[in-house]
Structures are given as C-alpha cells and as structure tokens.
KOLPASE-18920 format. One record per residue: chain; residue number from 1; x, y, z negated of N, C-alpha, C in turn; residue in one letter. Coordinates in pm, whole numbers. Atoms other than C-alpha are relative to their C-alpha. Layout:
# KOLPASE-18920
[node 'A',NUM,[X,Y,Z],[X,Y,Z],[X,Y,Z],'a']
...
# end
This chain:
# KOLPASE-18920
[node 'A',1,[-105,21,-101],[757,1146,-1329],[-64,-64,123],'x']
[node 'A',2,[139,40,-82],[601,1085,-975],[148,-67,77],'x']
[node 'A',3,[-73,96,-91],[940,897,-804],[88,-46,-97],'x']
[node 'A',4,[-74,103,137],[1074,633,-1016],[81,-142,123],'x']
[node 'A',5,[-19,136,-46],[1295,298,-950],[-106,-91,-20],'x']
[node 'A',6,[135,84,33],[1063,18,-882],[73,-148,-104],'x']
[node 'A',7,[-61,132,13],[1255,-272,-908],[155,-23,60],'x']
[node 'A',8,[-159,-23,-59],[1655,-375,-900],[-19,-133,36],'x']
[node 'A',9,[-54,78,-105],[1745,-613,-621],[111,-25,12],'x']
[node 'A',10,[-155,5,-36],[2110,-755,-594],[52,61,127],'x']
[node 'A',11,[-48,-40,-161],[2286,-600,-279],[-47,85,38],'x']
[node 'A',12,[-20,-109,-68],[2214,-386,-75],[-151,125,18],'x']
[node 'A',13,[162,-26,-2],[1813,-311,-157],[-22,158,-109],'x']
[node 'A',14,[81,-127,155],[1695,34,-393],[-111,41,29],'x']
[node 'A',15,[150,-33,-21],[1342,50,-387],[-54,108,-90],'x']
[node 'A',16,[67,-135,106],[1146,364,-561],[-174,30,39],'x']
[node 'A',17,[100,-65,12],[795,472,-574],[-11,181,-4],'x']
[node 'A',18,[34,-106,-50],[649,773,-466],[-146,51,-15],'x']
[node 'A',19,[117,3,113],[349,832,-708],[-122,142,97],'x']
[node 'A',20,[100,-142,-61],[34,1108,-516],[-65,-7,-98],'x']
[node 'A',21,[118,-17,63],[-200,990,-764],[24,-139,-95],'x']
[node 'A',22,[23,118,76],[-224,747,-1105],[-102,29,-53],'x']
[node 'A',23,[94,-13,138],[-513,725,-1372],[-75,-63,29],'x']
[node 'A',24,[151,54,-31],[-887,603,-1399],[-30,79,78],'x']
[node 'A',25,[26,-40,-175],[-1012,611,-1046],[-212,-102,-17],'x']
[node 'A',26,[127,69,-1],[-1338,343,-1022],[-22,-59,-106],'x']
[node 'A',27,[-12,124,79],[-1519,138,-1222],[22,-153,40],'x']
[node 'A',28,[-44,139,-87],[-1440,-232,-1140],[-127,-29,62],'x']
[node 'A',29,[110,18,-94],[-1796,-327,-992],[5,94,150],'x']
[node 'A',30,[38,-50,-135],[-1749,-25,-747],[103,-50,128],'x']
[node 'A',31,[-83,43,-110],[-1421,-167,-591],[5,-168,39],'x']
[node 'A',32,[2,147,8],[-1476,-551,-669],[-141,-39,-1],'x']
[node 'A',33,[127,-2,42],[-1857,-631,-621],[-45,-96,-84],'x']
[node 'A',34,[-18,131,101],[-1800,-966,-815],[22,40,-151],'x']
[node 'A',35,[-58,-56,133],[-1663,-772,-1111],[-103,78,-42],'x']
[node 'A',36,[88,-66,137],[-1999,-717,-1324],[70,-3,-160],'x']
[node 'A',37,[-84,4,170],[-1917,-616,-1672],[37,-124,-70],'x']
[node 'A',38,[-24,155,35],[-2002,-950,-1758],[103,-53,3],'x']
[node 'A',39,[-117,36,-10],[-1738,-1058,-1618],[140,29,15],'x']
[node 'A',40,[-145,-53,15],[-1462,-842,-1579],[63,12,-164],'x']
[node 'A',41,[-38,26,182],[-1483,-792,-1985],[43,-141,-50],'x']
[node 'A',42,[-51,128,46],[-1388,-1157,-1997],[135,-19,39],'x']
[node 'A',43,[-148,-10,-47],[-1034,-1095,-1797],[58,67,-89],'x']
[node 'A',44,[-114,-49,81],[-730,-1026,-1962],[24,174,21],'x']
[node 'A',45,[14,-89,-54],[-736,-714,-1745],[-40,108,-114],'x']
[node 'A',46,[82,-96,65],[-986,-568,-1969],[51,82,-84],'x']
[node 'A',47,[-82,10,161],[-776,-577,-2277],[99,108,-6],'x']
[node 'A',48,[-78,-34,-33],[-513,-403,-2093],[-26,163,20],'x']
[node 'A',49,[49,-130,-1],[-508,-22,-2156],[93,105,82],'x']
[node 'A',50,[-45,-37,-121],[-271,27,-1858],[-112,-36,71],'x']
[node 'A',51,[82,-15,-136],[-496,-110,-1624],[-121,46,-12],'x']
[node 'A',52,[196,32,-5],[-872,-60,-1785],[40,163,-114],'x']
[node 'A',53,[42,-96,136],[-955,261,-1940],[-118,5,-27],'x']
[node 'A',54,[142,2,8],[-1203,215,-2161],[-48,98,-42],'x']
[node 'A',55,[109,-103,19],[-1352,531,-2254],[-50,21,136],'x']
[node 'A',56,[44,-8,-96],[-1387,580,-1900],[-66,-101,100],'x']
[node 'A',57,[75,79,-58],[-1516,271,-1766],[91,-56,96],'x']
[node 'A',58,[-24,3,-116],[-1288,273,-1505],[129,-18,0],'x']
[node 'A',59,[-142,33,6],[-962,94,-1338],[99,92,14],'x']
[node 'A',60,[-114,-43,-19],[-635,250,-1365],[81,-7,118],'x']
[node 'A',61,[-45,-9,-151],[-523,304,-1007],[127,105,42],'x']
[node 'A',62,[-113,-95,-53],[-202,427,-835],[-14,4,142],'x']
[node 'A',63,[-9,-32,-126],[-164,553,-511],[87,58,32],'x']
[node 'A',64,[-177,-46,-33],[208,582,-392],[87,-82,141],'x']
[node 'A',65,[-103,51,-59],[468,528,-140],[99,-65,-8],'x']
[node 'A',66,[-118,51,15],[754,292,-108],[97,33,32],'x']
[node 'A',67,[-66,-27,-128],[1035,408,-14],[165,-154,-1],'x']
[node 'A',68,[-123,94,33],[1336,114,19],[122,43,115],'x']
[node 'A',69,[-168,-20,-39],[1697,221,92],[120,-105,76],'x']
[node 'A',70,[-102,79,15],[1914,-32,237],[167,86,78],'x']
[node 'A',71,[-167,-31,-59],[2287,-42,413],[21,81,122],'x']
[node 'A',72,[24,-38,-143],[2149,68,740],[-134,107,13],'x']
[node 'A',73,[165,-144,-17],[1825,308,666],[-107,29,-119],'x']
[node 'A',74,[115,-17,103],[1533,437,480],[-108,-33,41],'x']
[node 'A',75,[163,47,-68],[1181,295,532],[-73,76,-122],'x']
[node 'A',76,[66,-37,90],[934,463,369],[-182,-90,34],'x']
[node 'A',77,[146,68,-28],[588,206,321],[-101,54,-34],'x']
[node 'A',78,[143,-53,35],[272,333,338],[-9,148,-35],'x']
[node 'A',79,[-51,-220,29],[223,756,295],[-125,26,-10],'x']
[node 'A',80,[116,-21,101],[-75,754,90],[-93,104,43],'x']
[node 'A',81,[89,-57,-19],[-317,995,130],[33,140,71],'x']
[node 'A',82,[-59,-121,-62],[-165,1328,245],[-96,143,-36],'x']
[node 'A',83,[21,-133,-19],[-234,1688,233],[-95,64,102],'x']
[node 'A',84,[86,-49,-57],[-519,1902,397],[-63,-93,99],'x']
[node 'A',85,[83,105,-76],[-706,1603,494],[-144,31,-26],'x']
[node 'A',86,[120,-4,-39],[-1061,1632,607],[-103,-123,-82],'x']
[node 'A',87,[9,129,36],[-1194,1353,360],[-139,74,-99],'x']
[node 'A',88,[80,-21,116],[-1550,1476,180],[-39,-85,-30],'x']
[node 'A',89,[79,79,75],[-1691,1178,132],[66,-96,-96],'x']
[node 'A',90,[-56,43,104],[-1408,1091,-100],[86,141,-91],'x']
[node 'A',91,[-41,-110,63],[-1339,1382,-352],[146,-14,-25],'x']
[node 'A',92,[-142,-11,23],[-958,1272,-460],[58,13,87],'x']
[node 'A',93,[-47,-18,-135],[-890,1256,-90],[-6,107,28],'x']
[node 'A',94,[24,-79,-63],[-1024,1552,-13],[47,125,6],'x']
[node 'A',95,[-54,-98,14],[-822,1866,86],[101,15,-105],'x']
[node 'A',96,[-128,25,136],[-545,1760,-158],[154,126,84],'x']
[node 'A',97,[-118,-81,8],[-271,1981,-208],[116,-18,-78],'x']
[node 'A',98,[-88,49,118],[-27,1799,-380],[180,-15,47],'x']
[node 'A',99,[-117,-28,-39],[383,1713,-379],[61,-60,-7],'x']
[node 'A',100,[-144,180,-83],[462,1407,-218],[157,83,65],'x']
[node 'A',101,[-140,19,-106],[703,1532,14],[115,106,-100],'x']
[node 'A',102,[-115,8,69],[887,1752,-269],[12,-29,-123],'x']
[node 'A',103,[-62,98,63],[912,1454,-515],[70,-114,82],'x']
[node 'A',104,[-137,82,-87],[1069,1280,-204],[152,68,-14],'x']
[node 'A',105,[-114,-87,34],[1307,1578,-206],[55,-29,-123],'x']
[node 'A',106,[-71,30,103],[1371,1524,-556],[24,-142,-53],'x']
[node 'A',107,[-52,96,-40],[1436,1177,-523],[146,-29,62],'x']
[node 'A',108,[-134,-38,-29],[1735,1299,-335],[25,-71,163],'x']
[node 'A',109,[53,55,-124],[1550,1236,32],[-36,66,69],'x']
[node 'A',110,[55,-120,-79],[1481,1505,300],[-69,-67,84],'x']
[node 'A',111,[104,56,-131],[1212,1431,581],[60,-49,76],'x']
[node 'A',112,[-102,-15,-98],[1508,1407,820],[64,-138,-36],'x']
[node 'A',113,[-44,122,82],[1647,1105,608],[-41,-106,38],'x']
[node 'A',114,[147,69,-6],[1315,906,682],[87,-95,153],'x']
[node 'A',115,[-47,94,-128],[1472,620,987],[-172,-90,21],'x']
[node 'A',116,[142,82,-37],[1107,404,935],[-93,44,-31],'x']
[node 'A',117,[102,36,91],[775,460,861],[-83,-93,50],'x']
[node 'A',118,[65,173,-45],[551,154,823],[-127,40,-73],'x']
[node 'A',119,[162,-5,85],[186,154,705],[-62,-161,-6],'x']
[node 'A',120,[78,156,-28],[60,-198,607],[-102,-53,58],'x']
[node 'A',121,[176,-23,-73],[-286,-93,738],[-19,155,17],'x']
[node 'A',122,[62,-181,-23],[-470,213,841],[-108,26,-21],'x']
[node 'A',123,[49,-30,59],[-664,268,599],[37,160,-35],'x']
[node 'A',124,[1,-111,35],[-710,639,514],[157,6,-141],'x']
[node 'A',125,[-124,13,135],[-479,619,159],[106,-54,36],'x']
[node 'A',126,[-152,77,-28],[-190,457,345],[25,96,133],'x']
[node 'A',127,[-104,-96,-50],[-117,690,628],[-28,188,15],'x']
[node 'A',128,[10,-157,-39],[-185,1025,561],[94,101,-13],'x']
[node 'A',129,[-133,-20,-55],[176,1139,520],[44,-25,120],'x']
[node 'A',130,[-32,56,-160],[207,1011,858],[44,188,62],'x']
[node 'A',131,[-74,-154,-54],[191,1401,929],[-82,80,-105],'x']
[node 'A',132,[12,-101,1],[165,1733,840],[-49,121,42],'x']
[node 'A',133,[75,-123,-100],[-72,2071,909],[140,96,-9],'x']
[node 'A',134,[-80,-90,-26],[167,2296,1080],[-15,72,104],'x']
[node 'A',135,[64,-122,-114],[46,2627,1241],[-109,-98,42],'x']
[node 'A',136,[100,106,-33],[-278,2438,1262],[-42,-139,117],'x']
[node 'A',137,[-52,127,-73],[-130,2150,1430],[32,-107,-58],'x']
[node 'A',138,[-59,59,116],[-102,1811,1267],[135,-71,96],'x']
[node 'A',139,[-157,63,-76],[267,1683,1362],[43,-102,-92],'x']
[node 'A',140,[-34,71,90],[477,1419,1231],[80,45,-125],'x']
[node 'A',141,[-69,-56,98],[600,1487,893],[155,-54,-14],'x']
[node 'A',142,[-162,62,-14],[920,1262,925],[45,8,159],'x']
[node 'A',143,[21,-107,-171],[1066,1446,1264],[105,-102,97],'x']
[node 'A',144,[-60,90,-66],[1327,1130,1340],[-38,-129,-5],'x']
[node 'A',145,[70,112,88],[1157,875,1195],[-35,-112,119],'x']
[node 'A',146,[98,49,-102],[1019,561,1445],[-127,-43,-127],'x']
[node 'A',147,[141,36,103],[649,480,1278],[-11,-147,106],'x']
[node 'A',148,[14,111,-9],[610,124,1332],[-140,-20,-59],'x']
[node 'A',149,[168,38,17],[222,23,1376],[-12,-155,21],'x']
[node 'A',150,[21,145,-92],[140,-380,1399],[-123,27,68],'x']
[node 'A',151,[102,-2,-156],[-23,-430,1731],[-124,-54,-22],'x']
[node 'A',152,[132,34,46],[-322,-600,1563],[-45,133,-70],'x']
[node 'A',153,[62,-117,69],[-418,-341,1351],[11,130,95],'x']
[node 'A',154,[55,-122,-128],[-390,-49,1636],[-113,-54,72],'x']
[node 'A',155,[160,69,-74],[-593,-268,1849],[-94,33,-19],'x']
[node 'A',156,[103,-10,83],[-846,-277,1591],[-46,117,-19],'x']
[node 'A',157,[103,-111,-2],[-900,29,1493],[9,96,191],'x']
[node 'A',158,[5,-80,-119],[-875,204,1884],[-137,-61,28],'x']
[node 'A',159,[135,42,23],[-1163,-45,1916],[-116,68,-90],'x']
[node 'A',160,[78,-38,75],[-1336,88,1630],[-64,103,-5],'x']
[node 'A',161,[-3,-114,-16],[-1274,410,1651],[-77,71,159],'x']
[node 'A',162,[86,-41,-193],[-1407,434,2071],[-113,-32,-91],'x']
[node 'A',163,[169,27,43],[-1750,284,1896],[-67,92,-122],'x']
[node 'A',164,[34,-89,84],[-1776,486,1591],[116,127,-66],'x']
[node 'A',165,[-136,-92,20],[-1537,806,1604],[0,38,-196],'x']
[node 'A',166,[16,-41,209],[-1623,916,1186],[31,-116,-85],'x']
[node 'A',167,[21,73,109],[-1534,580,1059],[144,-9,-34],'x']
[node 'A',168,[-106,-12,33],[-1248,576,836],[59,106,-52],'x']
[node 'A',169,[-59,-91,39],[-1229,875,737],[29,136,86],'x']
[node 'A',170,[-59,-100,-107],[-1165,1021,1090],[142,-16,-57],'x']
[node 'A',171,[-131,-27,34],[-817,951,991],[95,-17,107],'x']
[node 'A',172,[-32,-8,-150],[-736,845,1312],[35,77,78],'x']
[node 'A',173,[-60,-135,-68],[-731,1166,1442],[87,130,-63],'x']
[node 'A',174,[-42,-88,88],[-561,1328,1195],[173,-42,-34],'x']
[node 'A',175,[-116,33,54],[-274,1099,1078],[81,-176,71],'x']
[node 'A',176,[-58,128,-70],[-236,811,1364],[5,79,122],'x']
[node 'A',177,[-11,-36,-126],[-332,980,1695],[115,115,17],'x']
[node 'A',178,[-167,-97,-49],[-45,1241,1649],[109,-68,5],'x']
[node 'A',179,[-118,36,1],[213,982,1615],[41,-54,103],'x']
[node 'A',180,[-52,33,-127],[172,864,1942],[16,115,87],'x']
[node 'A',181,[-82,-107,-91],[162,1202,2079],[116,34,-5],'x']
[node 'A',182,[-168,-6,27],[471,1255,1931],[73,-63,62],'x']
[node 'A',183,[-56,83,-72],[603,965,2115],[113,-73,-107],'x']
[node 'A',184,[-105,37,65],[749,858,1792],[-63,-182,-95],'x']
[node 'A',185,[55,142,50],[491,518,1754],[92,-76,87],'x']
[node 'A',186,[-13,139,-81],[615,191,1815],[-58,-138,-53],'x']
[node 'A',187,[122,59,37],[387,-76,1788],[85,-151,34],'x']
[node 'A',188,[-104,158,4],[565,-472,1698],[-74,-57,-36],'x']
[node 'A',189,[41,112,51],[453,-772,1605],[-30,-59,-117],'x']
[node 'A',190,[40,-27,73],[304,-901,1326],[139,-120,-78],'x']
[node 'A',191,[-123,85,46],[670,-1102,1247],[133,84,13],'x']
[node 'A',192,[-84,-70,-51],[828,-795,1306],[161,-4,-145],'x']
[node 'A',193,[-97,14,103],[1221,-797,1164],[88,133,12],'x']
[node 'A',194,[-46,-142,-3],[1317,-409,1044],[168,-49,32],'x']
[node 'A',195,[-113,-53,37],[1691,-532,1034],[15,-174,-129],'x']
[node 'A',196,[-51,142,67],[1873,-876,850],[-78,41,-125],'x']
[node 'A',197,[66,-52,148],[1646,-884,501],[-91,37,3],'x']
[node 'A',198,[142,-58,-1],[1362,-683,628],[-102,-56,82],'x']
[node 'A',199,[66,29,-74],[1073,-816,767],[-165,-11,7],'x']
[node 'A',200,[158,3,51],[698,-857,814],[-54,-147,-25],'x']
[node 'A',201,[47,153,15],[482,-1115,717],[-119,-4,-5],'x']
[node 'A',202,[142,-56,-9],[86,-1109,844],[-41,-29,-129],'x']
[node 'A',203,[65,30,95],[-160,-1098,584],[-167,53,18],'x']
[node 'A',204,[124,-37,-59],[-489,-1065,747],[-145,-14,-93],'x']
[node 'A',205,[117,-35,130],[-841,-1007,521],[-64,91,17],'x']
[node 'A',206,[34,-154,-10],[-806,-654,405],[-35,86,119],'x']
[node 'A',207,[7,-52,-147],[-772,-582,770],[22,-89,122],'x']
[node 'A',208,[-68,126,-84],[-723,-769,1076],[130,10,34],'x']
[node 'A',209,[-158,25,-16],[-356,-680,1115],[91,30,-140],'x']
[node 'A',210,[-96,39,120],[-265,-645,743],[82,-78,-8],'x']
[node 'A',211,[-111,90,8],[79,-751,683],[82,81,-132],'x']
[node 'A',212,[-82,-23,92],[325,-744,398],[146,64,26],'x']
[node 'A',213,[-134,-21,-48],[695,-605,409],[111,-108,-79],'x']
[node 'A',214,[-108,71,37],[965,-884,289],[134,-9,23],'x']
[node 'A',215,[-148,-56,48],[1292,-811,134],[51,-138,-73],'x']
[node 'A',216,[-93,99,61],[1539,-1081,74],[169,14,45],'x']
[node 'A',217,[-158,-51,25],[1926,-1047,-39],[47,-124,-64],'x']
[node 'A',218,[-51,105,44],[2110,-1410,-96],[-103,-23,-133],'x']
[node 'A',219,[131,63,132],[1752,-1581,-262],[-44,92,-56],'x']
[node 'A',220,[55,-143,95],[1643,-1247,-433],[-107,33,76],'x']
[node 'A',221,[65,-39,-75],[1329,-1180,-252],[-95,123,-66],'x']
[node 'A',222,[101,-163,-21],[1060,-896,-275],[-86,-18,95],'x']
[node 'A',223,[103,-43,-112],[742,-845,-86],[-124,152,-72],'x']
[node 'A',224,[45,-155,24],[590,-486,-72],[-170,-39,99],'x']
[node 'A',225,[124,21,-38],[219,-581,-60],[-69,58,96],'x']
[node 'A',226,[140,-95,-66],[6,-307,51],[-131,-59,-130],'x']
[node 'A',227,[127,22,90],[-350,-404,-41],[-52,-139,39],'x']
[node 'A',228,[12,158,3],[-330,-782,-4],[-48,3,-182],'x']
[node 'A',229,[80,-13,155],[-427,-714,-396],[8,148,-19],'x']
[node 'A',230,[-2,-112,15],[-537,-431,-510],[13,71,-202],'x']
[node 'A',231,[56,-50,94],[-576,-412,-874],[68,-130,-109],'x']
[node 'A',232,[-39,46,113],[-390,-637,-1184],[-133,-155,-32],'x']
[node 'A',233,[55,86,28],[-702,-809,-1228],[-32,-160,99],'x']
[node 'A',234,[-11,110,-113],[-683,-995,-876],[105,-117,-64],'x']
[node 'A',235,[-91,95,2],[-430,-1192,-1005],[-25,-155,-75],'x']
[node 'A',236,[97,104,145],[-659,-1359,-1296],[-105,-50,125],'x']
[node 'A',237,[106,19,-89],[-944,-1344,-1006],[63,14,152],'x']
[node 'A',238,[-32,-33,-191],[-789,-1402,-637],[-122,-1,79],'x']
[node 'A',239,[122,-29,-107],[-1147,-1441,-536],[-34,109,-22],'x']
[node 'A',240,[78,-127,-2],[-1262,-1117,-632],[49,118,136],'x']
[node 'A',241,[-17,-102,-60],[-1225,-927,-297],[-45,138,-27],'x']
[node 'A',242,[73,-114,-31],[-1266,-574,-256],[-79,42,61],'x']
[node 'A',243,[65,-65,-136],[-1538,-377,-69],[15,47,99],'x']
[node 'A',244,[-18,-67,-111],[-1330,-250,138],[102,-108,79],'x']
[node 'A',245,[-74,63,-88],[-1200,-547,276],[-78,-117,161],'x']
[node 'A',246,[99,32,-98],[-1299,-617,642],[-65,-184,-1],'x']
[node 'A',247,[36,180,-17],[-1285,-1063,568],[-17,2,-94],'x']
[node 'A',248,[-30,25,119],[-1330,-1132,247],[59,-145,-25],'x']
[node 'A',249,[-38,162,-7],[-1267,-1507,329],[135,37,-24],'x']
[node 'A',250,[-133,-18,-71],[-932,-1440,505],[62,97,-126],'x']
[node 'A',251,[-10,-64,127],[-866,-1162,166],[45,-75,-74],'x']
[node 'A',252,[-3,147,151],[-889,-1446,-97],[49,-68,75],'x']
[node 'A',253,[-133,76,-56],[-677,-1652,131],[130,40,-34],'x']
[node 'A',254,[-128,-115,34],[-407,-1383,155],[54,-1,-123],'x']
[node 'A',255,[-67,-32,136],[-407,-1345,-188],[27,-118,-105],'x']
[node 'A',256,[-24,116,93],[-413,-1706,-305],[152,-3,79],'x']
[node 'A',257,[-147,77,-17],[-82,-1810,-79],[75,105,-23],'x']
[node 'A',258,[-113,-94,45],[112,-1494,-183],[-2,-95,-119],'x']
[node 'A',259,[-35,39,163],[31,-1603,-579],[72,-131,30],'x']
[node 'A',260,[-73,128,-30],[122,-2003,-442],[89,31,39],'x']
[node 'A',261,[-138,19,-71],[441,-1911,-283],[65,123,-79],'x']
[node 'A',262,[-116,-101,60],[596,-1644,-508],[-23,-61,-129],'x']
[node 'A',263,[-18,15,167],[504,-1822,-878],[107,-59,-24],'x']
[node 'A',264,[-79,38,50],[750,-1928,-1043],[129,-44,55],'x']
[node 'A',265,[-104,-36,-83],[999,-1807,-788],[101,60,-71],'x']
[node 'A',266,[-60,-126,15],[1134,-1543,-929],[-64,150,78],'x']
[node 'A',267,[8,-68,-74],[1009,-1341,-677],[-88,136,-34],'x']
[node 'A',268,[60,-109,58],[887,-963,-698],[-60,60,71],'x']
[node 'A',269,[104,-45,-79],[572,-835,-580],[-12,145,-17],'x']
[node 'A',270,[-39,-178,40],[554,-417,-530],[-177,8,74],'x']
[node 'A',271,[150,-56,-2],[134,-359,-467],[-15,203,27],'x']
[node 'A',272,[23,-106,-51],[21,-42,-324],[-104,85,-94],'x']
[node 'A',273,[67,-74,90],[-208,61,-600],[6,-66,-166],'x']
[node 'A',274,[-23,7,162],[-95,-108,-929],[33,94,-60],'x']
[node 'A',275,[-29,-134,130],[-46,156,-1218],[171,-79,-53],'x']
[node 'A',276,[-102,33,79],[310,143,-1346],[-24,-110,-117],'x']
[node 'A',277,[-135,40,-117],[518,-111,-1346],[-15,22,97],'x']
[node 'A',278,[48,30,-181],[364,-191,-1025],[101,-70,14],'x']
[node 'A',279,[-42,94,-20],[628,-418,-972],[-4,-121,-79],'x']
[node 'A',280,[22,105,77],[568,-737,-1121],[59,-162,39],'x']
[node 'A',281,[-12,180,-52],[660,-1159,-1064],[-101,-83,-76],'x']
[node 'A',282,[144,63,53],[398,-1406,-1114],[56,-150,-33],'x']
[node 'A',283,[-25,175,119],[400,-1718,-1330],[-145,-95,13],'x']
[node 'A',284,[90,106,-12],[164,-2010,-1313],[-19,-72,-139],'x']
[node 'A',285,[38,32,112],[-2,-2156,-1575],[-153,-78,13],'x']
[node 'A',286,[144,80,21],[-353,-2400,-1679],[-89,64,101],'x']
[node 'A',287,[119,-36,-51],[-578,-2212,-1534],[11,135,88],'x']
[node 'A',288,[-26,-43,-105],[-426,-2009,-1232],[150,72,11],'x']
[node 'A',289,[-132,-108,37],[-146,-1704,-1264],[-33,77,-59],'x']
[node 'A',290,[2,-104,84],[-40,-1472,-1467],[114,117,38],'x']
[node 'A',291,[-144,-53,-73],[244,-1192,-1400],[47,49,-154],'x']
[node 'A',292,[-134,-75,98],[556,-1027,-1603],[52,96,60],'x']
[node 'A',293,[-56,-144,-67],[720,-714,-1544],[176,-116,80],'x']
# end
C-alpha cells in the first residue's frame, strides 16, 4: 500500500503518506560515517528488522510525501524523487518511472486539489515531484498549487548552483528552476505561518535553510521533519550526522532540541525517510531517547 494514514490528530488535521520507495537502501556507514559496524551493532536499531536488514547489510529507508489535509487546504511536503529525472550517479533516482501521482489519485487527490507545495530542503529526493516531463518540457505537476521555498535555502543553492551547475543532482534545473518560471514560487520566511496550526520552524544543519513543518490543534502538536533525522537510529545517536549534511555541528543541534522539546510531550514526529510507522513520539529515559509508535 504506497498512501496510508500517518497519524490521527484531533480536529481539523489528516495527514497520509505518499510512499515512491521503501526497503534496504544503504548500509549505515555509507549514510552515517560514525556508524562502523562496531558500533551501529550495539544500537537497538540493529535488532530492529524494520529498520536494519540483516541479510542485506543495509538500512531500511522510505522515501515519501506528506500530504496534510486541513479545513482550508492541502499541502503536500516534500515530492520525493520524481519521474524521468536525469540522476546517474544515483541508480534508484535514476530515470524512475514510478506512481506517485496515481497513488495520490487513489488517495482520493487530483493534482488540481494540491493548494501548497513545501519542500523542507532541496535536496534532489524532496523536490522532484515539483514537476513533470510534458512534451519534453518540465512544468509544474500541481497546476494551482503556490510552492513555497524558504528564502535561505533558495539563496543557497542559486549560490551554489552559479559556482558549480552539476551539483545536486542538477536538480535545480529540472525540478526548482521551472517553478519560478511558472510564476507559481513563493519564497517566505523561515517562521513562515501556512494558516492558524500550520507553520514553519528553522532547522538548519542538513542545509542552511532546513526547516520543519508544525501542526498544532488545542495542545496536539505534530512536526513533519524532513531530514532533521534521517534514520530510527538517530534517535539512540543524535550525534551521528549524515554525509549529506552541509553542518554537521548545526545537524546534531537540530536534532538534539527537536528530541528535548517533543519527549515526553506527547508530541508526533512524521520524518521524511523512516520505514513505516514513520510516525512516531519520543520518550526519555537514563541514557537519552527512545520513541513509540
């Protein structure tokens, strides 16, 4: 099943997942460089035959969209990897032909539906739904949609991108630079508020304008990560950054005051590449956190 409920929210919230890709993806050393066998075989993680497959060596990774419903619109977070993307130097990326947009449909969601899209970062795997090849044109795939970019993270990569056009994937030109031709970017702040309940909240590291999305309904909160963690085992290890994160300082910051300010809240964290649940709340305990579905 590739669009599932994530998590129930009192009021006015219905959040769902939007699955492109689950299974063993890396082994943990290639995405965590801290995570030698040594030591990742000592995390709970390991044990765990959702997140660790061990015949294969390698973590259990999802790669999906959010989409959250409220009283007033649809946002859809993050649009994962996309279709006839130019990506060889990552084979699952590459030239995918897969059926995001009709398990949105069967979700009971047409393109047309779509009022937000938001990307936590722009990273290749988070906006390549952004658009669509059509008549060898890439356009936006959601045709009313506003795409909401934080103004740090455009910055950044337009910078990046003028100095080294191939980095990233070239995704830039594929699944960001059409959305301003379109005239359908709008580029806010990194406190930006979708609407009473919705809002952003920086989380700088992974990227320099990484930010979270936060959902709260009378005390019921929610935050729709992105890749402020990437992986089940961060939670045992908040220092273990990823390789692909531009701070690693500022990373392991990020990801310690999320775990400090949501334990033993209640509160429910939705991650951009956890393997089902993927939604989880985190608990505190002797010797750091732990989470629960």
């Amino acid at each position: 099943m590739t669009s599932e409920r994530v998590v129930a929210l009192p009021g006015p919230f219905k959040i769902q997942k939007v699955v492109e890709f689950e299974g063993p993806h890396h082994a943990p050393d290639f995405i965590f460089p801290d995570a030698t066998p040594e030591r990742f075989s000592a995390t709970r993680a390991a044990g765990d035959p959702r997140l660790f497959d061990r015949e294969s060596g390698k973590l259990v990774l999802s790669y999906h969209g959010i989409l959250v419903t409220t009283e007033r619109s649809r946002i859809l977070i993050d649009t994962c990897m996309g279709n006839d993307k130019h990506r060889p130097r990552n084979p699952l990326w590459h030239m995918r032909s897969g059926p995001f947009v009709q398990d949105l449909a069967a979700s009971g969601v047409k393109l047309s539906d779509i009022d937000y899209v938001f990307c936590t970062h722009l990273h290749g795997d988070h906006v390549g739904w952004n658009t669509r090849l059509v008549d060898g044109r890439w356009v936006p795939t959601f045709p009313r949609a506003k795409y909401l970019f934080a103004r740090k993270e455009i910055e950044h990569w337009q910078a990046t991108v003028a100095v080294d056009p191939e980095v990233n994937h070239r995704s830039w030109d594929d699944s960001v630079a059409p959305i301003f031709a379109a005239g359908q970017a709008v580029l806010v702040d990194e406190h930006h508020e979708f609407e009473p309940g919705v809002r952003l909240v920086p989380a700088p590291g992974h990227t320099p304008g990484n930010v979270m999305v936060r959902l709260e309904h009378k005390g019921q909160v929610a935050y729709v990560i992105g890749d402020t963690m990437h992986h089940p085992v961060q939670i045992e290890r908040p220092e273990w950054s990823s390789k692909f994160c531009w701070d690693r300082t500022q990373s392991t910051q990020a990801r310690k005051s999320l775990l400090e300010s949501t334990a033993d809240t209640g509160a429910w964290i939705i991650p951009a590449h956890f393997p089902t649940p993927t939604a989880l709340r985190i608990e505190s305990h002797a010797h750091g956190f732990k989470s629960r579905g």
